[in-house]
N, C-alpha and C positions, 0 to 999 in steps of 0.2 A: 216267372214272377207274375202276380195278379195285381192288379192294377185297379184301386176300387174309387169311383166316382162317384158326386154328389151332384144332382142337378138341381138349377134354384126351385126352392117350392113352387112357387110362381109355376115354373116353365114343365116340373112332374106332375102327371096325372096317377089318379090312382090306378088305372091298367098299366102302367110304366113307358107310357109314349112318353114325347117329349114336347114342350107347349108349342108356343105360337111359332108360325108358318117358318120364316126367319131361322129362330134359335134350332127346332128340328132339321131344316135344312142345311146348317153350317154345320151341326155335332154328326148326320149321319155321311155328310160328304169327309169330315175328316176320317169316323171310322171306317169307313169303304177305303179309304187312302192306304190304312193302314190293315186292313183288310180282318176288323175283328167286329166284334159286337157286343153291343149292352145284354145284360142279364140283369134283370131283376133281384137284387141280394133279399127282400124281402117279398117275393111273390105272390101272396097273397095280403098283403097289408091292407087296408082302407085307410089308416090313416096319411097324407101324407108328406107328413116330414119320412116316414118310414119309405114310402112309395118311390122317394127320390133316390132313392141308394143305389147303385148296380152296381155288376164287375164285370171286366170286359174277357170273351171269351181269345181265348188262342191269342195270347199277347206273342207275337214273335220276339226269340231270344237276342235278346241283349238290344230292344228296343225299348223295354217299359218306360225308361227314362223320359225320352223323348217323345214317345204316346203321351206321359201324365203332362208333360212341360206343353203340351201342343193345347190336348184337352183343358188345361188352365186360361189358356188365350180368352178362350169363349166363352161371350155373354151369359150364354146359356147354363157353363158348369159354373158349382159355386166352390169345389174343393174336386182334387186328383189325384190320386198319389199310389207309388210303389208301397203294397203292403210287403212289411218289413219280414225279413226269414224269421222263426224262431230262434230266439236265443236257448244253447243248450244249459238243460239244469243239472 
């Protein structure tokens, strides 16, 4: 399952680090915890409301729950969530 995040405008740059000292430092200790990482969903943006989007790589099975509910705690993100399976047509 993919797992896609919004970091506050505020706290994304447009190379898709993460802002002030603090907020990088809580989101990249949680994903080390969890042993995954941000990805840029728009990588080459300039703009950035675009800039703030990622998805996280190698979510371990049957944790995304609990990644997105953790990732919500923090300052830093402004939205987390389990992208939904396809529904079939």
């Amino acid at each position: 399952m993919q797992i896609v995040v919004r970091l506050r405008v505020d706290g994304a740059h447009v190379q898709g680090g993460i802002g002030d000292t603090a907020g990088r430092a809580e989101v990249e200790a949680l994903l080390q915890r969890f042993g995954v990482a941000l990805i840029p969903l728009h990588p080459n943006a300039t703009d950035p409301t675009l800039a703030s989007w990622f998805v996280l790589s190698d979510t371990p099975p049957g944790r995304a729950e609990e990644i997105a509910a953790a990732l919500r705690g923090l300052d830093a993100v402004e939205a987390a969530y389990v992208q939904p399976r396809p529904a079939p047509a």
